[in-house]
C-alpha positions as CSV (number, residue, x, y, z in Angstrom):
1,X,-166.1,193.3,1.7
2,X,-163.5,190.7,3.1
3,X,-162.9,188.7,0.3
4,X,-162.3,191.8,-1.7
5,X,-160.0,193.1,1.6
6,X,-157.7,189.5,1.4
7,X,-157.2,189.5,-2.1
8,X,-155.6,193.0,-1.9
9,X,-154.0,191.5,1.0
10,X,-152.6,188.6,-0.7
11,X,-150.7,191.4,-2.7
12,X,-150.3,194.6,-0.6
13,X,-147.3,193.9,1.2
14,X,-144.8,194.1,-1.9
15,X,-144.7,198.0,-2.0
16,X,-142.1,197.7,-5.1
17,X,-144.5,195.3,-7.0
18,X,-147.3,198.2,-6.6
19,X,-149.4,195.0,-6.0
20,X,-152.4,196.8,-4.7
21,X,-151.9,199.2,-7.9
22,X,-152.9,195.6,-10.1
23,X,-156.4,195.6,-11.5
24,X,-157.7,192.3,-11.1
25,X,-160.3,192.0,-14.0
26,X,-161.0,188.0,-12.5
27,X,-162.5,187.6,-9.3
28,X,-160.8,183.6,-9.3
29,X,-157.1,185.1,-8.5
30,X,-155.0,185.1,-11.3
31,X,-153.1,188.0,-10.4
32,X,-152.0,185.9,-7.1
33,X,-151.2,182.8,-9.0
34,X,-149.1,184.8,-11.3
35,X,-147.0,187.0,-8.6
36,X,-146.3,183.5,-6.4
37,X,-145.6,181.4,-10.1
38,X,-141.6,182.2,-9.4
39,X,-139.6,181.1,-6.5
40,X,-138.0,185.1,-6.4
41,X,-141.2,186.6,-6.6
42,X,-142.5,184.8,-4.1
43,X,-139.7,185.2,-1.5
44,X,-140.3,189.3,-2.2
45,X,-143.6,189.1,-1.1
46,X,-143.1,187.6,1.4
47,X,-139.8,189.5,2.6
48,X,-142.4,192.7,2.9
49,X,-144.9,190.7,5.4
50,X,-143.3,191.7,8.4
51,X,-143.6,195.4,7.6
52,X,-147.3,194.9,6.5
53,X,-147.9,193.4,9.8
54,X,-145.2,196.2,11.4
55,X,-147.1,199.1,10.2
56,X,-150.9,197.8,10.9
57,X,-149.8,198.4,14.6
58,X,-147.2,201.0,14.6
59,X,-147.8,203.1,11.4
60,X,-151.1,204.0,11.4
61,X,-153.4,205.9,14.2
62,X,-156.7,204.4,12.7
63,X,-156.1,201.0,15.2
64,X,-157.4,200.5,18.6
65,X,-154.5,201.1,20.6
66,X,-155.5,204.9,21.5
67,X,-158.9,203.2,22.9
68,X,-156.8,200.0,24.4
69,X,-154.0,203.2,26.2
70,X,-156.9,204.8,27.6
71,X,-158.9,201.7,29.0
72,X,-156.0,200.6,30.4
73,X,-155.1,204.3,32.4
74,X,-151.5,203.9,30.4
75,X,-152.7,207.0,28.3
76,X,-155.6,209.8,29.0
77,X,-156.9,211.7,27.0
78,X,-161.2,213.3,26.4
79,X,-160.4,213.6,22.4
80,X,-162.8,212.2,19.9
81,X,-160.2,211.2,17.8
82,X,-159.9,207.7,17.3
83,X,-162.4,206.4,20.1
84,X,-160.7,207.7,22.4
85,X,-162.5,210.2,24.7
86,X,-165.7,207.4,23.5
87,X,-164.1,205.4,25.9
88,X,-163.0,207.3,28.4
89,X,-165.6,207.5,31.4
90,X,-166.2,205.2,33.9
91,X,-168.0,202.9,34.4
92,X,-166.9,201.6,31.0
93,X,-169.1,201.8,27.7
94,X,-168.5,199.3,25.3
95,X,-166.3,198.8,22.2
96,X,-169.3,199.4,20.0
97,X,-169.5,197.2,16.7
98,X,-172.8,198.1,15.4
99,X,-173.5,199.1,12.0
100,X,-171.8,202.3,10.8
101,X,-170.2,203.1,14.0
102,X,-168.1,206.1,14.5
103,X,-164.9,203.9,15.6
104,X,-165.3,201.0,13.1
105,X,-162.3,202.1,10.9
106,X,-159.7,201.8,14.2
107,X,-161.5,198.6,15.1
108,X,-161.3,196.4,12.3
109,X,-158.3,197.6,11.2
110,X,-156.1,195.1,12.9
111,X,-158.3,192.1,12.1
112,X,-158.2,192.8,8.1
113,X,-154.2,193.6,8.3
114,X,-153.3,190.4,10.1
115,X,-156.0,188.1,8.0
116,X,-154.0,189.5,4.9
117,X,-150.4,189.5,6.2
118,X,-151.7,185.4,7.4
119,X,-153.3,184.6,3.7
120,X,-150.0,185.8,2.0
121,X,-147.8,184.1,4.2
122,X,-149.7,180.7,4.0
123,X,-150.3,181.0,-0.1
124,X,-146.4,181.1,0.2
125,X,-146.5,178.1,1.7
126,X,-148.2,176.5,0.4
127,X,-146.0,176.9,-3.0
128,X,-143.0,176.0,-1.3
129,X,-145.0,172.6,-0.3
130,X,-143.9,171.3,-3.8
131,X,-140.2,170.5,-3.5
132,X,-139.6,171.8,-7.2
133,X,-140.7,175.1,-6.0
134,X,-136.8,176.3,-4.5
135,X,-135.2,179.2,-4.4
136,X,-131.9,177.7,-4.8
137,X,-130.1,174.3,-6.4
138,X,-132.4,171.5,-5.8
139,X,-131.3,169.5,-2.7
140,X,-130.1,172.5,-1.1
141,X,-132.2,173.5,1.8
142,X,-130.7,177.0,3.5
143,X,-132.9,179.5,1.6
144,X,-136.0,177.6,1.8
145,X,-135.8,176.8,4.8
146,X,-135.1,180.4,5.8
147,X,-138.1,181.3,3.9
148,X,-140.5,179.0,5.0
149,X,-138.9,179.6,8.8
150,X,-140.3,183.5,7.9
151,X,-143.7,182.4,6.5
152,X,-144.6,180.7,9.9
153,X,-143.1,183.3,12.1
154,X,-145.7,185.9,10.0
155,X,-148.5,183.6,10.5
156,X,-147.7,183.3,14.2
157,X,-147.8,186.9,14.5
158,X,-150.2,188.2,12.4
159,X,-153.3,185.1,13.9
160,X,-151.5,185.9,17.1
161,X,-151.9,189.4,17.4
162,X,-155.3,189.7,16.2
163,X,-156.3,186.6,18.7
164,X,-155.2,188.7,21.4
165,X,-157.5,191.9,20.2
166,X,-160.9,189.8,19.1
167,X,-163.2,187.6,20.4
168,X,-162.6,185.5,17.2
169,X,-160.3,185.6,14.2
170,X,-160.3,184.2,10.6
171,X,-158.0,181.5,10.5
172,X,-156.5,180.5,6.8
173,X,-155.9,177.2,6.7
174,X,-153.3,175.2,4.2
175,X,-155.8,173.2,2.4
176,X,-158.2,176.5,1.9
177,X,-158.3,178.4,-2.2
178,X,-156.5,181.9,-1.9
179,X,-159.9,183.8,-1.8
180,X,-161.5,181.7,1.1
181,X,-161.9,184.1,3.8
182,X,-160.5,181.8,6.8
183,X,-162.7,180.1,9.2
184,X,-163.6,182.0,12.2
185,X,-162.9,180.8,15.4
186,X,-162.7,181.8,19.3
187,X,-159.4,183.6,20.4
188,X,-158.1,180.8,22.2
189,X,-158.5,178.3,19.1
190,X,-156.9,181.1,17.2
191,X,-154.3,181.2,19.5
192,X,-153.6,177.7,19.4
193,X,-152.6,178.0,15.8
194,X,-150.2,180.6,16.3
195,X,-148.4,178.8,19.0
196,X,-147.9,175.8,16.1
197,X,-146.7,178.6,13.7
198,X,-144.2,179.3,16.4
199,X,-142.9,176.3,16.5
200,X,-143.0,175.3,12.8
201,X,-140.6,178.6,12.7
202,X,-138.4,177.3,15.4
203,X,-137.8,173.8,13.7
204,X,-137.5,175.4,10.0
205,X,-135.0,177.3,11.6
206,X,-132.6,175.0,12.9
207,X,-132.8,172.4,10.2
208,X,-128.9,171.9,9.4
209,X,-128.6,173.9,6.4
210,X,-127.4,172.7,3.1
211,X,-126.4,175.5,0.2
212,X,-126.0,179.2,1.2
213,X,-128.1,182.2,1.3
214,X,-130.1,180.8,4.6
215,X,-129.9,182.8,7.8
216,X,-129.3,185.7,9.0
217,X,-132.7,187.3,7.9
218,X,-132.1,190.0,5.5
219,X,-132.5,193.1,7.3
220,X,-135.2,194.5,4.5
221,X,-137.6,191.7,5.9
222,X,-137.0,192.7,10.0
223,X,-134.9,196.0,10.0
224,X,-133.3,195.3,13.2
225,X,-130.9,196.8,15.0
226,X,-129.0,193.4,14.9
227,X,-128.6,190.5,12.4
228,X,-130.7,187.9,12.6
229,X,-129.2,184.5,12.8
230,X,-130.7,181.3,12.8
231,X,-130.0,181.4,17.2
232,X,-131.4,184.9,17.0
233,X,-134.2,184.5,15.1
234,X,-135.3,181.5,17.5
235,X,-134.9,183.7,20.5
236,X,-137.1,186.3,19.1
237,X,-140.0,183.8,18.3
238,X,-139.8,182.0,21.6
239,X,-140.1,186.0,23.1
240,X,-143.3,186.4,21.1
241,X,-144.7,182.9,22.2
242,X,-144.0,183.4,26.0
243,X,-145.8,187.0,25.6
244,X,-148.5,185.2,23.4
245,X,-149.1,182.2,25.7
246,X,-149.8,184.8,28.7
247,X,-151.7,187.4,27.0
248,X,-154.2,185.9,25.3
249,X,-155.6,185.2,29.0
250,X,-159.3,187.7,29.3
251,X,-159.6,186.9,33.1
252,X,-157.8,186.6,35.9
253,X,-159.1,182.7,36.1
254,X,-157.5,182.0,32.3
255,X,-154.1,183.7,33.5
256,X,-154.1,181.5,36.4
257,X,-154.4,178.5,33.5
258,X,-152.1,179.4,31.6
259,X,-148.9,177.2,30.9
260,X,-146.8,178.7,32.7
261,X,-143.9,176.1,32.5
262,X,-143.8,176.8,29.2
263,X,-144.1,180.7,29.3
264,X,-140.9,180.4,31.7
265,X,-139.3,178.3,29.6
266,X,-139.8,180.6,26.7
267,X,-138.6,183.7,28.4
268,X,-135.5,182.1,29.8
269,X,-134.9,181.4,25.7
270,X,-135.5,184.6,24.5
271,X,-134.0,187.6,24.1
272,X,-131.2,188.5,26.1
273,X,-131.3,192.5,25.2
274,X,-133.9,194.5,24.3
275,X,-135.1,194.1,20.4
276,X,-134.6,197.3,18.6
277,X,-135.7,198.1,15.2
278,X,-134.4,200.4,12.7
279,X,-137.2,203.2,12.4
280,X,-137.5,205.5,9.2
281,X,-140.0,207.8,8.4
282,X,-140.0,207.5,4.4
283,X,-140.2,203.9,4.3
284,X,-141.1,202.7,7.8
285,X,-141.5,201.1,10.0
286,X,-143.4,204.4,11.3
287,X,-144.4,204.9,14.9
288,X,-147.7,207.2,14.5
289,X,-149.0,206.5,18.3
290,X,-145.6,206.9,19.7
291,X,-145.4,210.2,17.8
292,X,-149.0,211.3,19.4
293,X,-148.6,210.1,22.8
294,X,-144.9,212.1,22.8
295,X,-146.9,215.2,21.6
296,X,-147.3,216.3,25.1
297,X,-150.7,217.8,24.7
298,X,-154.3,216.6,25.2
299,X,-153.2,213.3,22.9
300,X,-151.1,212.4,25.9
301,X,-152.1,212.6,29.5
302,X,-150.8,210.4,32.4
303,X,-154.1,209.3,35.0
304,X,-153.0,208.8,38.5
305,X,-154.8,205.5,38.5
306,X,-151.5,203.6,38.3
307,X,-149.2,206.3,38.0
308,X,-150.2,207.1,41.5
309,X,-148.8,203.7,42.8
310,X,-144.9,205.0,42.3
311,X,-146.0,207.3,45.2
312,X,-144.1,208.0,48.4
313,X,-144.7,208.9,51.9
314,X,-146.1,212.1,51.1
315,X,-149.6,210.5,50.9
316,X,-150.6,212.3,47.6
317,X,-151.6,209.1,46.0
318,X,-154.0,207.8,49.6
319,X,-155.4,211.5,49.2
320,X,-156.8,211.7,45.8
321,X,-157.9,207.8,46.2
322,X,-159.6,208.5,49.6
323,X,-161.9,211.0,46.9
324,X,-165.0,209.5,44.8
325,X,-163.9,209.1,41.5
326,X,-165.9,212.2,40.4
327,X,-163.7,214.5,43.1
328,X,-160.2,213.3,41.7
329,X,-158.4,215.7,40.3
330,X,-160.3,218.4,40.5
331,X,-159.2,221.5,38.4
332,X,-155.3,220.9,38.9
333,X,-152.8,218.0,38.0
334,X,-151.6,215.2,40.5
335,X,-148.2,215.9,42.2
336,X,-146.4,213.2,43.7
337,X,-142.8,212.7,45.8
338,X,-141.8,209.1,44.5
339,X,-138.5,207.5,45.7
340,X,-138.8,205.7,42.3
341,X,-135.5,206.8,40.2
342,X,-137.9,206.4,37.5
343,X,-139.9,209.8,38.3
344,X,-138.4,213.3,39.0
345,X,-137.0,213.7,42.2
346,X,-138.1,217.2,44.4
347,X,-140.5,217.8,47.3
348,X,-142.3,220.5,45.3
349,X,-143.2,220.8,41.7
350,X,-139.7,223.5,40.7
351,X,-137.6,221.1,42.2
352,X,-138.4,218.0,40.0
353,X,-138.8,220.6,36.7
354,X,-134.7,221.6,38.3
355,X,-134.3,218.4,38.6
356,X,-135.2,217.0,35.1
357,X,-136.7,218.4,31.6
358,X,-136.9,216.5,28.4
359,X,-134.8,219.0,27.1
360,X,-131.7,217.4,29.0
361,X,-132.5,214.3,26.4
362,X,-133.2,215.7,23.1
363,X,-129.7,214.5,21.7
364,X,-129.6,211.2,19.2
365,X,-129.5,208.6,21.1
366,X,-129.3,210.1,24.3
367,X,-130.4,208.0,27.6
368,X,-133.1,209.8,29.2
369,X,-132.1,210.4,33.1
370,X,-135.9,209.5,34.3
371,X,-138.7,207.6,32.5
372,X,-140.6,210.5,33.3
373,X,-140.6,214.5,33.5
374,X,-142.8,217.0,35.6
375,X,-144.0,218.7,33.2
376,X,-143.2,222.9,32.5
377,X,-145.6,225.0,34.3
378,X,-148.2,226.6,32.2
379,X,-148.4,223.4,30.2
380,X,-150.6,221.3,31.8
381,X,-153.3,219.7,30.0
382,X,-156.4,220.0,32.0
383,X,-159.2,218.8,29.8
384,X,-162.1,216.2,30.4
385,X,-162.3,214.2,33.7
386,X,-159.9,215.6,36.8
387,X,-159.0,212.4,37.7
388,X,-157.1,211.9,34.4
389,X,-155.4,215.2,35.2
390,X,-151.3,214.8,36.0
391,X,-147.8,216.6,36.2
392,X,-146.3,213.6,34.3
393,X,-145.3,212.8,31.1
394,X,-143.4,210.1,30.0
395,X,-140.3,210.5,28.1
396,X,-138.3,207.8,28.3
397,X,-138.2,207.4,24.4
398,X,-137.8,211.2,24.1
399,X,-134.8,211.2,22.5
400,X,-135.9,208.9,19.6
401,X,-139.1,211.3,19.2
402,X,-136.4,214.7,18.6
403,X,-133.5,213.3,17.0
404,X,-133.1,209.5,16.1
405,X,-130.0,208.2,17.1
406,X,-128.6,210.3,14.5
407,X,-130.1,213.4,14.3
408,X,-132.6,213.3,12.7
409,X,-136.4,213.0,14.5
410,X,-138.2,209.4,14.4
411,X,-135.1,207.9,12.4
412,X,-132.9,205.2,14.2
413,X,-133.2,202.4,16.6
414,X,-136.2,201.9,18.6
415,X,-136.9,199.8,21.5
416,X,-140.1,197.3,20.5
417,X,-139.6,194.2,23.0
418,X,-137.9,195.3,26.3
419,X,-136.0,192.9,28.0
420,X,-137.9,193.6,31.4
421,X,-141.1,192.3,29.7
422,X,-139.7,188.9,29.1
423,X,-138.4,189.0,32.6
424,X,-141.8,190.0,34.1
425,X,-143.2,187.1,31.9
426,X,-140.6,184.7,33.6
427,X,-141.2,186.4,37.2
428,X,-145.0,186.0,37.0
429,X,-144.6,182.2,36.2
430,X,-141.8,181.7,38.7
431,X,-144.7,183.3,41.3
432,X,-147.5,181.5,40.0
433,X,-145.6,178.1,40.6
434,X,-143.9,179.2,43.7
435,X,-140.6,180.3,43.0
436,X,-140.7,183.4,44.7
437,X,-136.7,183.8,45.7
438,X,-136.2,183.4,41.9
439,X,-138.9,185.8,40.8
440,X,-137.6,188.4,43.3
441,X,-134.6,188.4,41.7
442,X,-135.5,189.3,38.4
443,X,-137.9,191.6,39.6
444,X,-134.9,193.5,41.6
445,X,-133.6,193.9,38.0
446,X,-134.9,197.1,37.6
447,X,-136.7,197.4,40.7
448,X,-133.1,198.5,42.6
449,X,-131.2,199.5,39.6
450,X,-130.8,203.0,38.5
451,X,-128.9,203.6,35.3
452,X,-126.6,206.7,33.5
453,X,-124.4,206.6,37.2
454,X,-122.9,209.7,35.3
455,X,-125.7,211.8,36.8
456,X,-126.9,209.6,39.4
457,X,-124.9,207.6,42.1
458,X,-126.3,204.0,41.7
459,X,-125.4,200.9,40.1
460,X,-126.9,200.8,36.5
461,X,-128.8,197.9,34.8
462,X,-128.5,195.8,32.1
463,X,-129.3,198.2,29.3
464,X,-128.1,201.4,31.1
465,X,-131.4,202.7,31.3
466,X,-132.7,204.1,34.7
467,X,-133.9,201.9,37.3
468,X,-136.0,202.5,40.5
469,X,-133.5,202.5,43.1
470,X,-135.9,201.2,45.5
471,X,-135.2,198.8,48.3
472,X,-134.7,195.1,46.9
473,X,-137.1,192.1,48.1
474,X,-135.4,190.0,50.3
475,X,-138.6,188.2,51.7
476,X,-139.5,185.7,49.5
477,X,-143.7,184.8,49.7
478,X,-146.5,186.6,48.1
479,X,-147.9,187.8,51.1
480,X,-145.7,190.4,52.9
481,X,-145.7,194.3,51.8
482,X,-143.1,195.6,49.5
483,X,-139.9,197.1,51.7
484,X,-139.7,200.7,52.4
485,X,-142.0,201.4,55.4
486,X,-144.1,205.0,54.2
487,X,-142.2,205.0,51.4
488,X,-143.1,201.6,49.7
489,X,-143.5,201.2,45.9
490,X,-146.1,200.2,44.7
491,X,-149.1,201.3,47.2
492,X,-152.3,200.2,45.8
493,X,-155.9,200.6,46.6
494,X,-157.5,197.9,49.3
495,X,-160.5,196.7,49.9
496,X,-163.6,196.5,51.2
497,X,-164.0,199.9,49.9
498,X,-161.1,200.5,47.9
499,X,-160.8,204.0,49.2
500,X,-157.2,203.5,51.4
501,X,-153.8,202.3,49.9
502,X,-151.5,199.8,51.2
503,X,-148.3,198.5,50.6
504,X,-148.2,195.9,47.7
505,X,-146.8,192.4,47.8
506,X,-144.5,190.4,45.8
507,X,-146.9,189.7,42.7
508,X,-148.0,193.8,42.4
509,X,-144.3,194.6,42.7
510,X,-143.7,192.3,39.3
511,X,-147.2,194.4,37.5
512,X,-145.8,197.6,38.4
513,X,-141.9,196.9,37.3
514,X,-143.8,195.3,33.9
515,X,-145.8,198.7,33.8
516,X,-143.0,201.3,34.4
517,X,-141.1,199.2,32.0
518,X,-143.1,198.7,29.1
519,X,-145.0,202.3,28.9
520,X,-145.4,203.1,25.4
521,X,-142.8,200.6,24.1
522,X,-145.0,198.4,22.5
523,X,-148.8,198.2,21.3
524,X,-151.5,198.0,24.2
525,X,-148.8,196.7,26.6
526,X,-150.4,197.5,29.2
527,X,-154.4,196.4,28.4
528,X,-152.9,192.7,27.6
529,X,-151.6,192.4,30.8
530,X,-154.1,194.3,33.0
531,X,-156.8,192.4,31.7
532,X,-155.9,189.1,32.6
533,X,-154.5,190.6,36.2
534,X,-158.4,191.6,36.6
535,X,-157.4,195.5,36.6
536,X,-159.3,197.0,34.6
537,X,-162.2,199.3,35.0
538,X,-165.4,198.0,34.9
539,X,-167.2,197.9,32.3
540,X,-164.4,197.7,29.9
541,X,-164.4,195.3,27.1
542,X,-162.2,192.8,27.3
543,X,-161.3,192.8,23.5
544,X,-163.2,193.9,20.0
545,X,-166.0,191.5,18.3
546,X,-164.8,190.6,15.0
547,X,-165.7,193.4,13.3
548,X,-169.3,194.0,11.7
549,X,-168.3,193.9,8.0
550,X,-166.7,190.4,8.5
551,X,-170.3,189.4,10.6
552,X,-172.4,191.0,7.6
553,X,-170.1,188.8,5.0
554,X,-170.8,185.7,6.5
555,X,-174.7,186.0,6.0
556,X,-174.5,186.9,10.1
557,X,-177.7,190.4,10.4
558,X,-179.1,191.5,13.8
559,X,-178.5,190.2,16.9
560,X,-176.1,188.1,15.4
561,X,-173.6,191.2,15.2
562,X,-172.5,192.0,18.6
563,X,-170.3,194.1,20.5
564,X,-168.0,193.9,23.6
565,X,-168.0,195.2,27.0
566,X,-170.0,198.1,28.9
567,X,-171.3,197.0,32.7
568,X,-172.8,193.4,32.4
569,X,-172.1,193.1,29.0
570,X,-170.5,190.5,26.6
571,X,-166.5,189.8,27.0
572,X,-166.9,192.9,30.1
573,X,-164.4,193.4,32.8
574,X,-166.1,193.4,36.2
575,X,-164.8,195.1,38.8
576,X,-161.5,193.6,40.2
577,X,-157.7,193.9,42.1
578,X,-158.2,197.4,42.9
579,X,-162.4,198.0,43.0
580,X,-162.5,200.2,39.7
């Protein structure tokens, strides 16, 4: 099954080379020999890799992010569809990888795409190892260099990303035939490579060029909203590393180890805007997930779990905690009053519909006034377990969902990296090695920002999006509460029992900023992060076993395939920061 998978793969990203369309009567490869025998033919295939990799997490609902949105209390939602409601209850069951499992499309589907996307990219090259195999006047290094800049970016992404879903990945190596499957190997090992790719891309990259056609990257290989440059390109790698380096943590104790020095360093490299890409629904990249979770029916829910922590003095959020788990919810949706900007603002549920309905930002590229909407009465989605029953939705990328930035529905630019996530990368370093006055800072970003000053009287941030317009940090220590007496943000649960809230301190101020900020704008945002910060729900797996297939290929039967998570289990989150 996976050699037969990667050999497609070696092909499958060049949709105008119909390369999966080829009928490859000789199991040794000579269809991939022949499409990498030209210099051009080669730089094609690999030009598509990036939407191969693109559209193995954004175009396609058979993945594991609907399981990873509703592990993580980012999404809720009882439907069988794609594992979902399978692993909805708590405690947590496990990711199951047995044999003919219900789920095992969405959960190997990631592990095959980034093996192929990382074969392709390292037959490539592996060509462009000889130095007669250019794509320009020998002796002229801007193209190649361009090219082989790309290769290791893909690499880095696609071992990367699957690193941070599985418990092991198949790793191509360069000395390895183009059928060889890839030597498995723990995430962190995996992990290790990916960082190399990174900087293999970074130093191909700003090799003095010599000839033309090097950088920018053409815009078929990353449709961004901006060119690519040689600087830019190298800011967007060093983005991906920094979010890499962190989130490949499982615990809070690998967090703690991670290198933080260098995750700060990263970020403060990065980008400096948020990274948009140029969506279109004919030729991609799609956004499938996005389009469910903006459905606004039982696809998309919002659980108080962490929702509840924007809460303000009108102890809605210490109420439904204060309840068993069982009693949350019960047969309506959680209401809230939030001094967060963020949320609708109104005492009672009419005045935050008044105050704010997706509606008002259904234009192109219209600037939503909240992150999130109160949702229209008679709408509410009351279906499997109360406590994952809410007013909210989240709209912040309504606009995109209705009309584009043109128009027309799903096509335009798209947010995919937010610049607040590299800042909450830097802040939670800054924190970890005890530069709180700096971290507060960045934090206060958002935190006390509150964009479109057209509707609301506050100073607006960077990327004239909304902000909280809550009070800013001024004590600097990881100890003292949040400002904003009754009305802090965030509150979170505290022990022994985990059935009162409290104010939160510096370092849950940074998690909730990253969480308001990051909803939905890029794949399992928040699982990465709330895994390593020790917040999940117990029971929950802590990523997928490679899948059973790949096992079964490798002579592994029985025991020998495994799966993740459920209460005690393998890779299984205990129960942690807020007694879940």
């Amino acid at each position: 099954m996976l050699r037969s998978l990667i050999r497609c793969g070696a092909l499958a990203g060049v949709v105008v080379l119909g390369a999966c369309d080829l009928i490859v009567q000789n199991p040794n490869s000579p269809e991939t020999a022949r499409v990498l025998a030209r210099p051009l033919d080669a730089e094609v295939l690999l030009g598509a890799q990036y939407l191969r990799w693109h559209g193995a997490l954004y175009g396609t609902l058979s993945n594991v992010w609907g399981m990873a949105a509703v592990q993580s209390f980012e999404d809720f939602s009882s439907l069988a569809n794609n594992g979902m409601g399978a692993r909805l209850s708590i405690p947590r069951p496990s990711n199951d990888n047995a044999i003919g499992n219900g789920f095992a499309t969405e959960q190997r589907s990631v592990f095959y795409t980034m093996a192929e996307v990382d074969r392709t990219s390292t037959n490539i090259l592996n060509k462009f190892a000889d130095p007669t195999f250019t794509l320009g006047v020998p002796g002229q290094n801007a193209r190649d260099n361009r090219a082989e800049a790309f290769a290791h970016f893909m690499r880095a992404l696609s071992v990367g990303y699957a690193a941070l879903f599985y418990d092991s990945v198949a790793v191509v190596r360069a000395d390895m035939g183009p059928q060889d499957p890839g030597l498995l190997v723990g995430y962190q090992e995996a992990m290790d490579s990916a960082l190399v790719d990174f900087q293999n891309a970074i130093d191909h990259a700003t090799v003095p060029p010599i000839g033309a056609d090097g950088f920018p990257i053409p815009s078929g290989w990353i449709p961004s909203a901006t060119a690519l440059s040689a600087t830019e390109f190298v800011k967007l790698v060093r983005s991906y590393r920094a979010k890499f380096r962190a989130s490949v943590a499982r615990t809070p104790a690998e967090r703690a180890a991670v290198n933080w020095a260098a995750v700060i360093a990263d970020a403060q490299a990065g980008i400096t805007a948020d990274f948009q890409l140029v969506t279109n629904t004919t030729n991609g990249p799609f956004n499938s997930w996005l389009s469910q979770f903006y459905s606004f029916s039982t696809w998309h829910q919002m659980s108080p779990f962490v929702l509840g922590m924007a809460d303000g003095s009108d102890g809605a959020y210490a109420a439904w905690i204060a309840q068993s788990v069982n009693d949350r919810g019960g047969s309506g949706g959680f209401f809230m009053v939030s001094p967060d900007r963020r949320f609708p603002q109104g005492a009672t549920r009419p005045l935050q519909q008044a105050d704010f309905d997706k509606t008002a930002c259904g234009g192109a590229a219209q600037i939503c006034k909240h992150y999130f909407t109160n949702r229209a009465s008679g709408s509410d989605q009351l279906a499997g377990a109360g406590w994952g029953f809410s007013n909210y939705d989240h709209v912040r990328f309504w606009s995109w969902r209705n009309s584009g930035d043109a128009g027309s529905a799903r096509n335009g630019k798209l947010t995919y990296f937010t610049k607040a996530e590299l800042d909450m990368l830097q802040a939670e370093g800054l924190i970890r090695t005890g530069s709180y006055a700096a971290a507060a800072a960045l934090i206060n970003l958002t935190r006390t920002a509150c964009g479109i000053p057209a509707v609301q009287p506050c100073t607006a941030n960077a990327n004239g999006q909304p902000g909280g317009n809550l009070p800013a940090i001024t004590v600097f220590d990881n100890t003292s509460p949040v400002p904003g007496g009754a009305d802090c943000v965030p509150k979170i649960p505290v022990g022994p029992n985990y059935n009162t809230v409290a104010c939160g301190n510096l370092f849950e101020a940074m998690k909730y900023e990253k969480r308001i900020e990051t909803a939905y704008s890029n794949f399992a945002a928040w699982f990465l992060d709330m895994r390593g910060w020790g917040d999940l729900s117990e029971g929950t797996g802590l990523d997928w076993a490679a899948p059973y297939e790949d096992l079964a290929a490798r002579g592994r039967t029985g025991t020998a395939i495994y799966s993740t998570g459920g209460v005690g289990g393998y890779h299984s989150a205990a129960k942690g920061t807020y007694g879940w």
